[in-house]
N, C-alpha and C positions, 0 to 999 in steps of 0.2 A: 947337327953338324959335328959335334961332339961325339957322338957315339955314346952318348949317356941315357941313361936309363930313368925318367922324369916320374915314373909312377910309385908315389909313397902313401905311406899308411895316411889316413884322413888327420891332417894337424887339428892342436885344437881349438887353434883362433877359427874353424870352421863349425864345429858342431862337436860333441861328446853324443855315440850315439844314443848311448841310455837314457839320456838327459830328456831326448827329443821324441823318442818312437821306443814301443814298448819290444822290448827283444824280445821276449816270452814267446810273443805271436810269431816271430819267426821261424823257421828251419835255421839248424848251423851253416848249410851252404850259402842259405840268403844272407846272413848275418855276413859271412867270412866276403859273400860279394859287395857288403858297405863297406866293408874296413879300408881300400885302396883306391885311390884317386891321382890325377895329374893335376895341380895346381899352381897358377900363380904368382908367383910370392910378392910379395907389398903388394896385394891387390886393394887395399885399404887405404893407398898411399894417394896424395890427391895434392897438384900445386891451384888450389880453387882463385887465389890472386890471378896467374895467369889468362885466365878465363871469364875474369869478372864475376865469382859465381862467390853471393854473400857467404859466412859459414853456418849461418842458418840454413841455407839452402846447401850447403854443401852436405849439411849431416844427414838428410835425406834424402841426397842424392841415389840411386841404386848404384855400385861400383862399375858396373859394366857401364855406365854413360860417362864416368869419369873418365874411364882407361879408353873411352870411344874419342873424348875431347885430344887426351893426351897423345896417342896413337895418330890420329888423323894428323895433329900437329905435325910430326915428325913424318910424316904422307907428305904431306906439303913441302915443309923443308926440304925434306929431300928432293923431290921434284925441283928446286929450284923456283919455287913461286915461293912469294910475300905474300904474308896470310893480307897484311891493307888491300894488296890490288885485288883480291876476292869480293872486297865488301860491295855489294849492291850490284853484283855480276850475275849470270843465271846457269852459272852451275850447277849442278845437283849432288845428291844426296842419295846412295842405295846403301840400304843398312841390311845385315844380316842378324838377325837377330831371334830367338825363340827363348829363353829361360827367364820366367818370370819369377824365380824365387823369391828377387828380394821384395816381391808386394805382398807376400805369405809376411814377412818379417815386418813389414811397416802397416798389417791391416788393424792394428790398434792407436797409432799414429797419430797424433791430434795437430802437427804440423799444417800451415795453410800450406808448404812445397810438396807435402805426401804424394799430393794429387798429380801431380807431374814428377816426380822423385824414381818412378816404379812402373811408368806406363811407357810400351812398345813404341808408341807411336811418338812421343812425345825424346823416347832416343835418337830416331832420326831428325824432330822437328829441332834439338838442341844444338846438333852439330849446322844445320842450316843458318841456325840464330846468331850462334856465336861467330859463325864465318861469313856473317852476312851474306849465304847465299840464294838467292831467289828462283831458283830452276829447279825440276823435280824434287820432291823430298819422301822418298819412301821408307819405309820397313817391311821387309820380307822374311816370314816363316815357312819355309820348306823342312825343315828339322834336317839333317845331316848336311840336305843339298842347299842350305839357305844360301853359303857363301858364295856358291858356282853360279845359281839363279841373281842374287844381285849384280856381279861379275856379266853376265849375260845380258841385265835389264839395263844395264847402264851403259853397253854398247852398242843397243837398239836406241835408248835415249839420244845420245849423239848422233849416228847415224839416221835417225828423225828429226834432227835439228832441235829436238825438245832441250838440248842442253849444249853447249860446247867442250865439257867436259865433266866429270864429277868425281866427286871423293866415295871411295866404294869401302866400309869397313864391315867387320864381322867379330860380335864378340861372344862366349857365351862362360858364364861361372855361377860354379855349382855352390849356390849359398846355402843350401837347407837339403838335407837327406831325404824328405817326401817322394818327390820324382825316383830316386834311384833306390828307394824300396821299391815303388811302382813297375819298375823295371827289374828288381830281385824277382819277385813274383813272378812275374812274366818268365822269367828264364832266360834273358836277354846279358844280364853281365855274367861273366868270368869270375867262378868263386876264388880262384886265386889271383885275381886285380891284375890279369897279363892277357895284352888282345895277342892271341899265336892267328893270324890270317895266314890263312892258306895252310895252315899244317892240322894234320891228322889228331892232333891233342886238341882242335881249337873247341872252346867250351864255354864263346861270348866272349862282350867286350870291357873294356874297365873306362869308367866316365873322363875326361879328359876339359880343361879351362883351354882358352886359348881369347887373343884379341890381334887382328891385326887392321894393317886399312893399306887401298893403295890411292894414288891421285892421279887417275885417268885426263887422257882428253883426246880430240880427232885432227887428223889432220889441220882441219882450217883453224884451228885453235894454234897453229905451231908446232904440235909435236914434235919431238926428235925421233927421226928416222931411227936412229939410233937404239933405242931406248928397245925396251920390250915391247911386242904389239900380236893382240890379242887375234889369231887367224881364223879362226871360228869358233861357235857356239851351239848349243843348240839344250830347248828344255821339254820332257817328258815326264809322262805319266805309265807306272806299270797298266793301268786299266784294272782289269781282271783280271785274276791269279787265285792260288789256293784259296787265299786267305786275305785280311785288310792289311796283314803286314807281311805278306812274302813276296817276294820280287818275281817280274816275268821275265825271263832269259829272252824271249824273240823281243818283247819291247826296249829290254835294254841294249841287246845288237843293235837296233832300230837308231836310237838316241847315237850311240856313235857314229852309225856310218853317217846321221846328218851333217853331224859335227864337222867328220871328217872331210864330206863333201863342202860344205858351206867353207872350209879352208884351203879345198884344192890340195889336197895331200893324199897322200896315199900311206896305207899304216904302216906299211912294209919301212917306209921312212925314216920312223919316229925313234929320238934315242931314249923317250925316257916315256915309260906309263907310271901315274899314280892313281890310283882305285880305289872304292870307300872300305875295301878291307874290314865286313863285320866281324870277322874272326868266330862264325857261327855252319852249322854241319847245312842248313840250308842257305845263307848266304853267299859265303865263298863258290860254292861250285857255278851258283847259276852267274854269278860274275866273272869267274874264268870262262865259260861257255859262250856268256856276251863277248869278253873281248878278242877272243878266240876267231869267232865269229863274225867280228865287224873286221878283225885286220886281217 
């Protein structure tokens, strides 16, 4: 909203990368692709009173189920719900979530909360706990698309009756450089830590934090008309394509016109597209060609 520019060198309440991974075995481009990240800040910050959460169990807490607790709050509040009138409700729970770092950092750990501190499942099972809510409680790994497929899963829920509304969040923080070596190698980041999507210089992407949550619900729940409300959905698979990680252009056309259809819209419509923008010489085109093609 700013028009500011969020991607900085890797601080060093995150990692020092000589510390952690041997540079040597690098190339300089791989290396020059760990130096830059989008981070956070106070993502270490935690009001664990609020939450009832001991500080024993707070210190092994993993950060992303913290800022899942605290976000979600602030979901609710804004909605205009009392977190009280939740408790013993059957709401739900869709969580986006994929970055397991922090269980790489806690696998020496001798905490009895380790066990629950660091596991996937156990991020969606906390925000249920804490908000006493008893209707669906998932966690979903899609890797990019996790947030769009929770978002999705959670308005089939309602619309199944399986819930009359739920809290949808999505977090992911980059706690440990393994992964995004993983991903140097691969040739997948930007040696200069800048995603250019859609432009003739793009050369990958630069890894990026984020958390947020929203608090959904359906009609017979009361909704406000008013409010935002979700006109369709829809969730795919490339299938087959080159490769296990290249995208298919006819299955991605496919994915929107559903979309499109299931919302009774037409694309000619629409004021605003946003798109997963790989900032890569094979991603961007076959995604302008998808949208191209569905609107």
């Amino acid at each position: 909203a700013a028009s500011g520019d969020a991607v900085r060198l890797v601080p060093a309440t995150r990692w020092t990368l000589s510390a952690v991974v041997d540079v040597d075995s690098l190339t300089g481009t791989q290396a020059g692709c760990l130096a830059h990240g989008a981070f956070v800040q106070d993502a270490e910050l935690f009001d664990a009173v609020a939450f009832g959460v001991s500080p024993a169990e707070a210190a092994v807490m993993d950060p992303q189920q913290r800022l899942l607790l605290e976000t979600a709050q602030m979901a609710v509040h804004s909605a205009d719900v009392r977190r009280a009138s939740l408790m013993g409700s059957e709401y739900g729970v869709y969580l986006a979530i994929s970055n397991t770092d922090y269980a790489q950092l806690l696998a020496t750990n001798t905490s009895v909360y380790a066990a629950t501190g660091s596991t996937i499942s156990v991020a969606a099972g906390r925000l249920s706990f804490v908000f006493g809510l008893q209707g669906p409680c998932v966690s979903i790994d899609t890797a990019c698309s996790s947030s769009l497929v929770a978002l999705h899963a959670s308005s089939h829920g309602i619309r199944q009756s399986d819930c009359p509304g739920a809290i949808v969040g999505a977090v992911s923080l980059v706690l440990s450089p393994q992964t995004s070596v993983a991903y140097a190698r691969a040739g997948m980041l930007s040696a200069d830590g800048r995603c250019k999507t859609w432009d003739a210089g793009a050369n990958g992407y630069v890894r990026g934090e984020g958390v947020g949550a929203l608090f959904i619900a359906g009609q017979q729940a009361g909704a406000d008309s008013a409010r935002t409300r979700l006109s369709g959905s829809a969730v795919r698979q490339d299938g087959r394509s080159a490769s296990l990680t290249a995208p298919n252009g006819s299955a991605q056309a496919r994915l929107l016109s559903v979309a499109l259809d299931r919302a009774g819209a037409d694309g000619r419509s629409l004021r605003q597209l946003e798109a997963h923008g790989t900032g890569t010489a094979l991603g961007d085109p076959t995604e302008v060609a998808a949208l191209l093609s569905a609107l």
